[in-house]
Backbone as CSV, one residue per row, in Angstrom:
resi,resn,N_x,N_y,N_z,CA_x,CA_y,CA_z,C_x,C_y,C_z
1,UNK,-45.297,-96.078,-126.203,-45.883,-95.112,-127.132,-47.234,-94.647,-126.601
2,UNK,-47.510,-93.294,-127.155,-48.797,-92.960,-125.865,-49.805,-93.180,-126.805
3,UNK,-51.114,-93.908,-126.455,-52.257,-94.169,-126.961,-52.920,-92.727,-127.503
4,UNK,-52.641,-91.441,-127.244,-53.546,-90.195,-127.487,-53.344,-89.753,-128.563
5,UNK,-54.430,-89.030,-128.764,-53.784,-88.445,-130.590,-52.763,-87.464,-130.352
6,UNK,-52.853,-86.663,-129.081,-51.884,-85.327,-128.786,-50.862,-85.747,-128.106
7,UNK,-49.826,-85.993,-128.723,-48.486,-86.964,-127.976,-48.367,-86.252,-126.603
8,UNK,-48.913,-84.782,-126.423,-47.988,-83.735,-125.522,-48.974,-83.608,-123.946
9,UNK,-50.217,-84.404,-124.707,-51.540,-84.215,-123.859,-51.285,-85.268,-122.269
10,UNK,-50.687,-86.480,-122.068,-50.343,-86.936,-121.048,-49.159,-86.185,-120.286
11,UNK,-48.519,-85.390,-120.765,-47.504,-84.559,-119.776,-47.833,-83.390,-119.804
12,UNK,-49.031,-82.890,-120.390,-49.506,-81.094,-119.826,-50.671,-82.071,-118.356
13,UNK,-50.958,-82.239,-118.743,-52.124,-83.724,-117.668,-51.170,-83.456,-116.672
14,UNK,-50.454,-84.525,-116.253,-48.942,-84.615,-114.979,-48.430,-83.517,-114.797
15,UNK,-48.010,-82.161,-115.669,-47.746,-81.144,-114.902,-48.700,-80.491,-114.111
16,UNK,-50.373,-80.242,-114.796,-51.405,-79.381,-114.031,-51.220,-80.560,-112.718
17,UNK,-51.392,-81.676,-112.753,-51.594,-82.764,-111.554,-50.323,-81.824,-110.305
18,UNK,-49.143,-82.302,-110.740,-47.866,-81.586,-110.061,-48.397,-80.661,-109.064
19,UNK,-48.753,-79.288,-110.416,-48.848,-78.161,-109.736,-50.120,-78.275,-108.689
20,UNK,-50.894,-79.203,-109.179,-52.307,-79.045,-107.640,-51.603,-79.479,-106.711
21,UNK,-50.877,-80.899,-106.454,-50.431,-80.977,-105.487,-49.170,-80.380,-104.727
22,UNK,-48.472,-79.605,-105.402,-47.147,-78.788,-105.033,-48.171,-78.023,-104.126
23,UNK,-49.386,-77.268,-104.422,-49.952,-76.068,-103.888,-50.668,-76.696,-102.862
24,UNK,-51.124,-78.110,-102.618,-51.752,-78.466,-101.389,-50.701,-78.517,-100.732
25,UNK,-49.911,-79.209,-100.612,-48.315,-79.031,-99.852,-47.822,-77.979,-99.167
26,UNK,-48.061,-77.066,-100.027,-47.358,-75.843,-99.870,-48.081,-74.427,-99.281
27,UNK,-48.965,-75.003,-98.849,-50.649,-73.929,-98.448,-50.867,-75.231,-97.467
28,UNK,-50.283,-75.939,-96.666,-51.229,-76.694,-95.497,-52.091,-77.466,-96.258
29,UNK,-52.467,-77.494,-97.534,-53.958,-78.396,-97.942,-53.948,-79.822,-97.710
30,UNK,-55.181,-80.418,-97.068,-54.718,-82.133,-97.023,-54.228,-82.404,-98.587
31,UNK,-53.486,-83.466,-98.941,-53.120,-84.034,-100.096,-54.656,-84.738,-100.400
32,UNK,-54.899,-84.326,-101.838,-55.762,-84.756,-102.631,-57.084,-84.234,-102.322
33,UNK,-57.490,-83.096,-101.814,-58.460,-82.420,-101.186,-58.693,-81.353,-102.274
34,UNK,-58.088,-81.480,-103.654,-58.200,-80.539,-104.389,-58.529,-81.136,-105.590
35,UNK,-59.928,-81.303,-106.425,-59.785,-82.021,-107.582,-59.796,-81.374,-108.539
36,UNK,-59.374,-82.162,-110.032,-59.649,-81.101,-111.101,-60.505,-81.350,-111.811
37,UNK,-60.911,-80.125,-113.053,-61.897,-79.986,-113.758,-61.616,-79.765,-114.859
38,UNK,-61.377,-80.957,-115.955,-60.552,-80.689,-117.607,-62.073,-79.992,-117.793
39,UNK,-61.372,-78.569,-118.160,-62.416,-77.429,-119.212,-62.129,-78.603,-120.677
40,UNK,-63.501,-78.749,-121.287,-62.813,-79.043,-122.702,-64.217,-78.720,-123.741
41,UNK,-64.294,-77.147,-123.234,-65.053,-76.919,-124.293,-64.352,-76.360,-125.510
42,UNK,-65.163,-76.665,-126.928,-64.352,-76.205,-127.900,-63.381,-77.493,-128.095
43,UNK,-62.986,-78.690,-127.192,-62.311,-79.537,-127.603,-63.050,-80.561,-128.488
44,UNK,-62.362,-81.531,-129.031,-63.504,-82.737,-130.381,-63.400,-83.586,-128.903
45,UNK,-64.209,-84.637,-128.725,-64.532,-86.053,-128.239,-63.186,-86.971,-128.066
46,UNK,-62.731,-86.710,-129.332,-61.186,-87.892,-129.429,-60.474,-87.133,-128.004
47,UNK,-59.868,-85.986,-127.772,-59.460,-85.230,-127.203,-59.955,-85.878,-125.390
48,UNK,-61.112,-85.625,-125.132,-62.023,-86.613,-123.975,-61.408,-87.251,-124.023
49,UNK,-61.781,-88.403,-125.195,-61.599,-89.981,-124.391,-60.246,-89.991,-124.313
50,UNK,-59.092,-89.497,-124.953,-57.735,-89.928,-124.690,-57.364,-89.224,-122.948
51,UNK,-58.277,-87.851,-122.616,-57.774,-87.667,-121.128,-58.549,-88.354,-120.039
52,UNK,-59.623,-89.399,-120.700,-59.915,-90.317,-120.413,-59.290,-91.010,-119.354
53,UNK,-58.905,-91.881,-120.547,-57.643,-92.963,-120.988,-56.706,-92.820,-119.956
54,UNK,-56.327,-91.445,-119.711,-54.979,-91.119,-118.894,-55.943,-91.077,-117.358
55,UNK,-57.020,-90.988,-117.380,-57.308,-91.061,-115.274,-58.320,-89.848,-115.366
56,UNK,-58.447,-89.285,-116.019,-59.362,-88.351,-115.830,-60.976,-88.295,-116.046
57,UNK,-61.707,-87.669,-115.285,-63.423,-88.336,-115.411,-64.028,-86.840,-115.355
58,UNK,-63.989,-85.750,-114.845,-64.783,-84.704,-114.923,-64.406,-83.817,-115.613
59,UNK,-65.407,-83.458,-116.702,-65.295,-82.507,-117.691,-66.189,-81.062,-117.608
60,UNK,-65.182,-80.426,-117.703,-66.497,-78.788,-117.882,-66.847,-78.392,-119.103
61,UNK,-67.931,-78.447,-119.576,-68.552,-77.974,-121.105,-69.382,-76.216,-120.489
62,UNK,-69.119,-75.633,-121.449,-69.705,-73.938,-121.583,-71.085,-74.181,-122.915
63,UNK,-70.837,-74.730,-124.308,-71.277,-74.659,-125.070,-72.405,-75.670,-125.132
64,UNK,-73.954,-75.602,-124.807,-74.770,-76.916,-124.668,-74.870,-77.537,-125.691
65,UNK,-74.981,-77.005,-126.882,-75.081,-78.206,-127.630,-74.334,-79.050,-128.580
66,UNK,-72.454,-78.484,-128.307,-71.444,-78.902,-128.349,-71.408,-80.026,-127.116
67,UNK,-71.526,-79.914,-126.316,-71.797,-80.534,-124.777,-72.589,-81.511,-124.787
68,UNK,-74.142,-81.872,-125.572,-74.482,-82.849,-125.557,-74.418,-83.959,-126.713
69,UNK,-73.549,-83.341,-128.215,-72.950,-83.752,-128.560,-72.173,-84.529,-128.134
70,UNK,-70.707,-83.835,-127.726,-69.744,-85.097,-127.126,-70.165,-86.245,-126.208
71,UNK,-71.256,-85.656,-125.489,-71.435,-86.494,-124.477,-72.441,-87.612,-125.169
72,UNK,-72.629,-87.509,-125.986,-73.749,-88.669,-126.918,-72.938,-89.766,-127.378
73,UNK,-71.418,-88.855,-128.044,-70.539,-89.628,-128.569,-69.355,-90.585,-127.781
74,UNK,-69.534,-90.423,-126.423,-69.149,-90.613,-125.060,-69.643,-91.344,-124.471
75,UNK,-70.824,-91.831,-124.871,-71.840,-92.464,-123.606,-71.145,-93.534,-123.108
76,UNK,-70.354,-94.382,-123.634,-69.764,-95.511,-123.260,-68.818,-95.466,-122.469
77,UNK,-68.211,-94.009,-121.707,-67.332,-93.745,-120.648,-68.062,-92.944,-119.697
78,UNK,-67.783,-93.604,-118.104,-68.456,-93.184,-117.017,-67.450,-91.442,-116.508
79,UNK,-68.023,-90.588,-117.091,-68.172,-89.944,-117.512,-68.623,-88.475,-116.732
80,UNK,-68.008,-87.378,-115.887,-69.141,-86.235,-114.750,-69.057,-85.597,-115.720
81,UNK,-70.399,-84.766,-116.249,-70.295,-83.814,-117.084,-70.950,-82.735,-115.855
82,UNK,-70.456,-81.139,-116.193,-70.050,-79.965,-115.317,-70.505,-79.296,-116.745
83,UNK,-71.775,-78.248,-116.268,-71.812,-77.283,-117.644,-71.268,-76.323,-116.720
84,UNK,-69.950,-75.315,-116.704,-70.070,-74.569,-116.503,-70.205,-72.492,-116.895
85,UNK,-70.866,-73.176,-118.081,-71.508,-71.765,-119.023,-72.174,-70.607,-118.028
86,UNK,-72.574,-69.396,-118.579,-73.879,-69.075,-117.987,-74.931,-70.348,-118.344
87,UNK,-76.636,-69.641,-117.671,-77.531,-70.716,-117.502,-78.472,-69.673,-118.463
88,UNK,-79.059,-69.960,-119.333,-80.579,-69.559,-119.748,-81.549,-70.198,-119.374
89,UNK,-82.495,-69.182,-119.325,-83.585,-70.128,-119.048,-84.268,-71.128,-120.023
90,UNK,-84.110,-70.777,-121.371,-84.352,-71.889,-122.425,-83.516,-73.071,-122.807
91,UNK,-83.230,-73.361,-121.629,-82.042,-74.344,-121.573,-82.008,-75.211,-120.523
92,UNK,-82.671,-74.852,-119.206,-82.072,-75.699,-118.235,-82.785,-76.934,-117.975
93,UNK,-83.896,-77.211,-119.403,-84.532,-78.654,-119.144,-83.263,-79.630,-119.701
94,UNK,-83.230,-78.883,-120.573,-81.530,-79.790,-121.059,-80.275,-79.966,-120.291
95,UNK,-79.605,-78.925,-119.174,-79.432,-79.225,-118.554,-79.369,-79.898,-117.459
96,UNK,-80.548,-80.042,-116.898,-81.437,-80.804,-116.157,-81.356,-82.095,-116.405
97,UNK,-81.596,-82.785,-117.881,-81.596,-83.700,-118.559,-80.280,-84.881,-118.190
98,UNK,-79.173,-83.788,-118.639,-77.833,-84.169,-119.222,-76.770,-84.342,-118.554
99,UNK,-76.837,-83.496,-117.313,-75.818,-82.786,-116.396,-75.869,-83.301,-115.864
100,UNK,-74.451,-83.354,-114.866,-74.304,-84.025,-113.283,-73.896,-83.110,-112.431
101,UNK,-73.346,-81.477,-112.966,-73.381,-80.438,-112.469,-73.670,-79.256,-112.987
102,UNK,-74.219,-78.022,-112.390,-74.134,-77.017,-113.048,-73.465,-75.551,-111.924
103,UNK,-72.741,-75.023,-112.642,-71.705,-74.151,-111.614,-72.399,-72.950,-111.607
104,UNK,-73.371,-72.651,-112.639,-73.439,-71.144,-112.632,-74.690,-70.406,-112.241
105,UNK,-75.116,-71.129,-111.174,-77.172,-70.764,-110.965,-76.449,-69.229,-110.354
106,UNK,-77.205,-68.526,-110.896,-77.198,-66.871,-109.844,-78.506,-65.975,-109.766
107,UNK,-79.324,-67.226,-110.137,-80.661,-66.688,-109.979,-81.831,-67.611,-109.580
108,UNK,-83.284,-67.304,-108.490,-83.362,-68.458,-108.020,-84.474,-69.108,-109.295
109,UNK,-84.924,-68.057,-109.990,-85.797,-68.676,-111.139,-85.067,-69.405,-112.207
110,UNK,-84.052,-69.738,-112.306,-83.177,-70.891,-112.635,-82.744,-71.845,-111.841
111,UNK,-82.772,-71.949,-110.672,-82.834,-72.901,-109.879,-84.102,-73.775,-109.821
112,UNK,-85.077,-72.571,-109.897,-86.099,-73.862,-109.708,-86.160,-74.493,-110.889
113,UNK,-86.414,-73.889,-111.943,-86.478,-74.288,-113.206,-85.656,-75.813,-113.215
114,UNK,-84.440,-75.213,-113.198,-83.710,-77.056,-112.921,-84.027,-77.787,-111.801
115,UNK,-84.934,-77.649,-110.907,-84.897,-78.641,-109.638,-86.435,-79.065,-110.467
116,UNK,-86.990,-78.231,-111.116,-88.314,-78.679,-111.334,-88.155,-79.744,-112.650
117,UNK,-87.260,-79.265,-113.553,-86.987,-80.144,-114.780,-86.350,-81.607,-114.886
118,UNK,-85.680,-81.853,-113.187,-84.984,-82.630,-113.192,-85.735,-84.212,-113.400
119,UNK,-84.936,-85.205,-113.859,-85.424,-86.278,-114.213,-86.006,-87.080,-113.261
120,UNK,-87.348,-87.665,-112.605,-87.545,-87.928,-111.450,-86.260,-89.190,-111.372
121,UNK,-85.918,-90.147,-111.981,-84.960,-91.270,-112.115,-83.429,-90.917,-111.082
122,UNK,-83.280,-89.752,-111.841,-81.746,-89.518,-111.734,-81.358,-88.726,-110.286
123,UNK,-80.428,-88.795,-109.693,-80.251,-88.590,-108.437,-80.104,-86.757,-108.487
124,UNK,-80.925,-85.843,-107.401,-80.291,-84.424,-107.249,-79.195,-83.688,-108.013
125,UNK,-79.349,-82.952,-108.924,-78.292,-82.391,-109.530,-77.398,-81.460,-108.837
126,UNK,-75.871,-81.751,-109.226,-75.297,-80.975,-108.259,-75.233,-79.290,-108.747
127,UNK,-75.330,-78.405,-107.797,-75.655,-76.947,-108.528,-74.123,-76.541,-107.349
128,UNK,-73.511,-74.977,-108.042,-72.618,-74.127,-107.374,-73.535,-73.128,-107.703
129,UNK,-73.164,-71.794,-106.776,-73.775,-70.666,-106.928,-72.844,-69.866,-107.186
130,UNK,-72.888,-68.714,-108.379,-72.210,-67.734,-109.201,-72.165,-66.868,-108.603
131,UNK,-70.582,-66.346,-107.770,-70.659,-64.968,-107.178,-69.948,-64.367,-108.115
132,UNK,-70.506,-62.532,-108.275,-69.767,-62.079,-109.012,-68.906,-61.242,-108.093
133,UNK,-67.538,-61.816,-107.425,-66.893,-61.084,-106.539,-66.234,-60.046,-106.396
134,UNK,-65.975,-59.799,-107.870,-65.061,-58.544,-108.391,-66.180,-57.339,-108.796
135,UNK,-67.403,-57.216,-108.129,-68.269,-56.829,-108.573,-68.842,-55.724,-110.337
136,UNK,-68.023,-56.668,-110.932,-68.173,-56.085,-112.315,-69.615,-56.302,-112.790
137,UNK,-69.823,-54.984,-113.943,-71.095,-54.838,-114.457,-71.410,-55.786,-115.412
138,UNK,-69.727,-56.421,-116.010,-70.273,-57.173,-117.400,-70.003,-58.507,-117.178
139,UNK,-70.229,-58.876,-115.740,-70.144,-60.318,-115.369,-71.387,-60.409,-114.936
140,UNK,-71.872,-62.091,-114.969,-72.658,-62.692,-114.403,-72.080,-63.428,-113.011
141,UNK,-73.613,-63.584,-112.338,-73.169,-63.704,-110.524,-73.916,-62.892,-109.603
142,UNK,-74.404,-63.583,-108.690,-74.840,-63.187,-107.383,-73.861,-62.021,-106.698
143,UNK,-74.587,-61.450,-106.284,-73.748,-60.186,-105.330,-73.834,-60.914,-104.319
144,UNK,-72.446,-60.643,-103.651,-72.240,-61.192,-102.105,-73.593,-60.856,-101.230
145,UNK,-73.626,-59.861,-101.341,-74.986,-58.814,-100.145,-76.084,-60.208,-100.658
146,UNK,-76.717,-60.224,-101.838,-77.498,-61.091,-101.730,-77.370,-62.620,-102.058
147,UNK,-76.235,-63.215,-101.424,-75.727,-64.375,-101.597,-76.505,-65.217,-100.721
148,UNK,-76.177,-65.136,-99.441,-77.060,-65.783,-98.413,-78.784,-66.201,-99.082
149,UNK,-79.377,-65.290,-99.098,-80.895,-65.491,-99.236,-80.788,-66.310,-100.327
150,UNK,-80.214,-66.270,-101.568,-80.307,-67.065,-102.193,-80.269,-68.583,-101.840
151,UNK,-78.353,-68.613,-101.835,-78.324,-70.076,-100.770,-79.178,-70.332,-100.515
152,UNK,-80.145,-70.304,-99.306,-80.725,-70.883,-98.564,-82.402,-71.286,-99.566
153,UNK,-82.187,-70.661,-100.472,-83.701,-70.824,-101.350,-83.246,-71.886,-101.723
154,UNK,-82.037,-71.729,-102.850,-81.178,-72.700,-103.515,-81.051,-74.056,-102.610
155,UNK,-80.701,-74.182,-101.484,-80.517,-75.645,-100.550,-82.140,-76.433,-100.471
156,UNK,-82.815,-75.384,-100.598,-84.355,-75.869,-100.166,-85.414,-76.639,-101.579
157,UNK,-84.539,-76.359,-102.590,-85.310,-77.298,-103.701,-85.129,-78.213,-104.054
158,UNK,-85.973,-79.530,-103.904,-86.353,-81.462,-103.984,-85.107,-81.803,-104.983
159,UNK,-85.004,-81.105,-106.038,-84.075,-82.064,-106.740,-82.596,-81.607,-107.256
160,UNK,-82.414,-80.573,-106.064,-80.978,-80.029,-106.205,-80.107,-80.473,-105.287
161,UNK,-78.618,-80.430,-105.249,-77.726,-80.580,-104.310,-77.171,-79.177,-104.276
162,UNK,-77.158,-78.275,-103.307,-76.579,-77.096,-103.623,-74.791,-77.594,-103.052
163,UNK,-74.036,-77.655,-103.588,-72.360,-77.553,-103.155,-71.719,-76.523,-102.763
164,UNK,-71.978,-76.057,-103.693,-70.770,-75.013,-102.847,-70.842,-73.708,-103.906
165,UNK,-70.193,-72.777,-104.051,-69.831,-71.650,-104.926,-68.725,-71.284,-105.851
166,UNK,-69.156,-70.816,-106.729,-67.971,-70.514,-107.828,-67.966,-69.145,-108.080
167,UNK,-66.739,-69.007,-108.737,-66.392,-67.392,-109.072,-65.498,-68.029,-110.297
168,UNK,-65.617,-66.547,-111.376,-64.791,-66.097,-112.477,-63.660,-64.835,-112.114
169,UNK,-63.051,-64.763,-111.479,-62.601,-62.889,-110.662,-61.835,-62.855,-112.161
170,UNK,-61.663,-61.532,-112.020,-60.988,-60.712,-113.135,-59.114,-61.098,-113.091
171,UNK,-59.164,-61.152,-114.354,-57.628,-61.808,-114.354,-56.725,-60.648,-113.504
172,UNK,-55.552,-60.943,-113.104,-54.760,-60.866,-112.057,-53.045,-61.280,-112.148
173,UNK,-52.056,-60.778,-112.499,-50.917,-61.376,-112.587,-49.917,-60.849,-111.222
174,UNK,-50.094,-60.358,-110.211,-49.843,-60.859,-109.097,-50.569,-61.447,-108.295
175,UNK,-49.624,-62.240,-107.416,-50.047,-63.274,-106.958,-51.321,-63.447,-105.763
176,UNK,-50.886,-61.893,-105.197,-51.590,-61.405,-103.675,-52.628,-61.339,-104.445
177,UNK,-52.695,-59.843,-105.616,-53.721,-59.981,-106.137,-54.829,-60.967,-106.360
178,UNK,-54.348,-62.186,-107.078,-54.587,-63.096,-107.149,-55.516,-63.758,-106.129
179,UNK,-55.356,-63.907,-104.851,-55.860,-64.448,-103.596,-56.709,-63.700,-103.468
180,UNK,-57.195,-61.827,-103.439,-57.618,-61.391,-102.952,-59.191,-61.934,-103.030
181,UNK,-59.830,-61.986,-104.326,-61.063,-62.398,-104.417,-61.433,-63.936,-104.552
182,UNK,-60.158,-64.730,-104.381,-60.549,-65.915,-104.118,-60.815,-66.053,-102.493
183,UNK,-59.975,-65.154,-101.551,-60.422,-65.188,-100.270,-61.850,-64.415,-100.015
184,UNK,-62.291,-64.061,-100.835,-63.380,-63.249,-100.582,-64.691,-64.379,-100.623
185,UNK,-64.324,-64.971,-101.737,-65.162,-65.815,-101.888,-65.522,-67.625,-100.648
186,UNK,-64.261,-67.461,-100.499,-64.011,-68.332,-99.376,-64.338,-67.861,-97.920
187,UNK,-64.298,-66.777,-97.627,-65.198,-65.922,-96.527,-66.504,-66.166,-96.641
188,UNK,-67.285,-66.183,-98.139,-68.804,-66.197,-98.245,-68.540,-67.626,-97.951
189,UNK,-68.024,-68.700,-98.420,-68.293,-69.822,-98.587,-68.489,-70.558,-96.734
190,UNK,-67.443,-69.973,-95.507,-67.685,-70.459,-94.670,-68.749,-69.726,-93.987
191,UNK,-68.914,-68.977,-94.665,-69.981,-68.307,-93.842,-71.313,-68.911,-94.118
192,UNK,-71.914,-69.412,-94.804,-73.026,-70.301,-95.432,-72.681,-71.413,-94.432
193,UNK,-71.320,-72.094,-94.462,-71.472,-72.948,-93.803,-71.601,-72.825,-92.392
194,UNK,-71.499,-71.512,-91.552,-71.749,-71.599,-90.297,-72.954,-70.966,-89.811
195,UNK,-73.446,-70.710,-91.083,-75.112,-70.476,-91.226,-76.238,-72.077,-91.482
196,UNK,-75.480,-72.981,-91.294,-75.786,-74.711,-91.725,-75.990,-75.230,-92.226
197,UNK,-75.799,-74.070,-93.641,-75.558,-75.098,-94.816,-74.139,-75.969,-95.050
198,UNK,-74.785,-77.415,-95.713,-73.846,-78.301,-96.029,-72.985,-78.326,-97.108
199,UNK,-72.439,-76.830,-97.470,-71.493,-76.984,-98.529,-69.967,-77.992,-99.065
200,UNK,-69.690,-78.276,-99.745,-68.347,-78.788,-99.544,-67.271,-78.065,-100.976
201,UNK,-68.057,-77.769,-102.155,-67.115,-77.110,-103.205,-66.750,-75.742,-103.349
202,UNK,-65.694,-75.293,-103.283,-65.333,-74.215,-103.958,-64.657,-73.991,-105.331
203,UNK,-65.641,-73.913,-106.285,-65.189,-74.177,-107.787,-64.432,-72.780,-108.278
204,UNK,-62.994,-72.921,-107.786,-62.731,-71.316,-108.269,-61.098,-72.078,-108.868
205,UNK,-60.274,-71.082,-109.585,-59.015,-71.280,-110.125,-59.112,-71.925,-111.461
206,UNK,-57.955,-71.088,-112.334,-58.035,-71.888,-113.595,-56.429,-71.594,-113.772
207,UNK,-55.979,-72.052,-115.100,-54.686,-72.213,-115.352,-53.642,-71.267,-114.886
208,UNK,-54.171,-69.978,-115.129,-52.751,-68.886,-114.790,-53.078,-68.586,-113.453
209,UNK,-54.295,-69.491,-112.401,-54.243,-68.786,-111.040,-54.426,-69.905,-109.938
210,UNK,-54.042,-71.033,-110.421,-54.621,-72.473,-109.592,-54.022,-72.341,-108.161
211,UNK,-52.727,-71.760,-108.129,-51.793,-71.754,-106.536,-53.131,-70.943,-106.134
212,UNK,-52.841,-69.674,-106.386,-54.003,-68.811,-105.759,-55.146,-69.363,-105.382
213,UNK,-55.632,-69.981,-105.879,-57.154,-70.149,-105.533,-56.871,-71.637,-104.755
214,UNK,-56.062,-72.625,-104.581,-55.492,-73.473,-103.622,-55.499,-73.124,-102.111
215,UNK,-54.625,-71.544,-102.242,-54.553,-71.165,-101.663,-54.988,-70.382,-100.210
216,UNK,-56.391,-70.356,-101.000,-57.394,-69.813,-100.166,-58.592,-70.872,-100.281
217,UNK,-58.605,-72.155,-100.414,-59.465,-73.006,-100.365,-59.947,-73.912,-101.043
218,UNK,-59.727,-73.347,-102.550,-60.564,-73.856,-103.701,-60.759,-75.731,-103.543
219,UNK,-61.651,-76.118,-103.969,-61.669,-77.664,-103.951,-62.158,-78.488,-105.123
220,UNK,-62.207,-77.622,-106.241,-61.829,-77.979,-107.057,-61.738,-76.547,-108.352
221,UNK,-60.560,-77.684,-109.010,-59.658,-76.139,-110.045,-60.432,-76.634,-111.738
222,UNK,-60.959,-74.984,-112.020,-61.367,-75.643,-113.898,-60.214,-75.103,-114.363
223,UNK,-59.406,-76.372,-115.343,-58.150,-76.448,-115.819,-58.502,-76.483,-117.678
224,UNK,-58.509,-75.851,-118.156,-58.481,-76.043,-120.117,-57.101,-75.637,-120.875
225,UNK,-56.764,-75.085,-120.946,-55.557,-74.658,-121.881,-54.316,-75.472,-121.674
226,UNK,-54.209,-75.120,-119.968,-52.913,-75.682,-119.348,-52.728,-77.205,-120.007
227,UNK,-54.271,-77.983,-120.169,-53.961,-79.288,-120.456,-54.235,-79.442,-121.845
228,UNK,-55.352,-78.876,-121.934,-55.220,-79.284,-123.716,-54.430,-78.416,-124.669
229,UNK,-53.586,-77.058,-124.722,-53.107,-76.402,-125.456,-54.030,-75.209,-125.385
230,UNK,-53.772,-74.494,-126.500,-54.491,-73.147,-126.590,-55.900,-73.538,-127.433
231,UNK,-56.802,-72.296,-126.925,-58.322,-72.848,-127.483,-58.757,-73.288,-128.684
232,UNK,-59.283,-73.879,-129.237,-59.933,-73.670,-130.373,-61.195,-73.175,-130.454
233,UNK,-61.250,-72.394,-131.558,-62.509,-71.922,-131.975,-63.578,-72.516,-131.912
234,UNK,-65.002,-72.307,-131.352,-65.946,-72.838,-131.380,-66.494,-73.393,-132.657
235,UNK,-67.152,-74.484,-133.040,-67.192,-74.837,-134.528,-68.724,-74.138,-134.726
């Protein structure tokens, strides 16, 4: 009998698992070179600890103070919390605080802000940088053109880890489609690295596009619906 409150929640879990590894397989990827990222914002705590329970440790929160909620109510499970919201600036001491990642810096006066806020105790926070690749007006994100300069500001502050880069691209229901701006983004991404920075994440793919973004690199996928069901409303 399954310990979770959502009887259905350990086999949406094992299928997203499946499908990452069908797509490392099936794209050349080493096996297990692809991790995931339970989205569970908008989810309650019970919800956590039961995907817990089942093997799972990194969570993406959007909503901060839904986010440090659960995570209060959590403390007793070792636990990666990932905000990956936009960033305000009236916010990122709390982030700073709370976080073990943040995906969405696309500006460097939020970078410092969190390298400066960070807890002297706690080890470098891990940061991704926000490209907006599909170059839309009503997204947030670094423009490719000024991606580089950033990076390299971004790698250079005491209490950051810069990783790697993330993208949101505009939904897509073919598949090529699909790849197109995840390869775009994976172009910027080696290119940083053969500029010497030490990147290693590409935080791109979510439920209706995980092959795709496998496909062209991603190294780790934010997964929410696929595993927990359809959203709930923010409370």
């Amino acid at each position: 009998m399954s310990s979770t409150p959502d009887p259905g929640l350990d086999e949406r879990l094992a299928r997203v698992l499946d499908r990452i590894r069908s797509a490392e397989l099936r794209y050349g990827r080493t096996g297990g070179s692809v991790g995931l990222l339970a989205v569970s914002k908008t989810q309650p705590a019970a919800a956590v600890r039961a995907l817990a329970a089942l093997g799972q440790s990194a969570f993406g929160e959007n909503y901060l103070q839904e986010a440090l909620d659960k995570r209060s109510e959590l403390a007793d499970l070792p636990l990666a919390w990932h905000f990956i919201g936009p960033v305000q600036s009236n916010k990122t001491r709390r982030l700073a605080e709370a976080f073990d990642w943040v995906h969405a810096v696309d500006r460097l006066k939020i970078a410092e802000r969190l390298s400066a806020q960070r807890p002297a105790p706690l080890p470098p926070l891990s940061v991704c940088i926000e490209v907006n690749v599909d170059g839309e007006a009503s997204k947030s994100g670094v423009t490719p053109a000024a991606l580089p300069e950033l990076a390299h500001a971004v790698a250079a502050l005491p209490n950051l880890r810069l990783r790697g880069l993330m993208a949101i691209p505009a939904p897509a229901a073919d598949f090529d489609a699909q790849r197109r701006p995840h390869a775009r983004l994976r172009q910027a991404f080696e290119a940083l690295q053969h500029e010497g920075l030490a990147l290693d994440t590409l935080s791109i793919g979510m439920s209706d596009d995980l092959e795709a973004a496998i496909a062209e690199g991603a190294t780790l996928v934010r997964i929410g619906t696929a595993i927990f069901g359809p959203r709930r409303a923010p409370a």
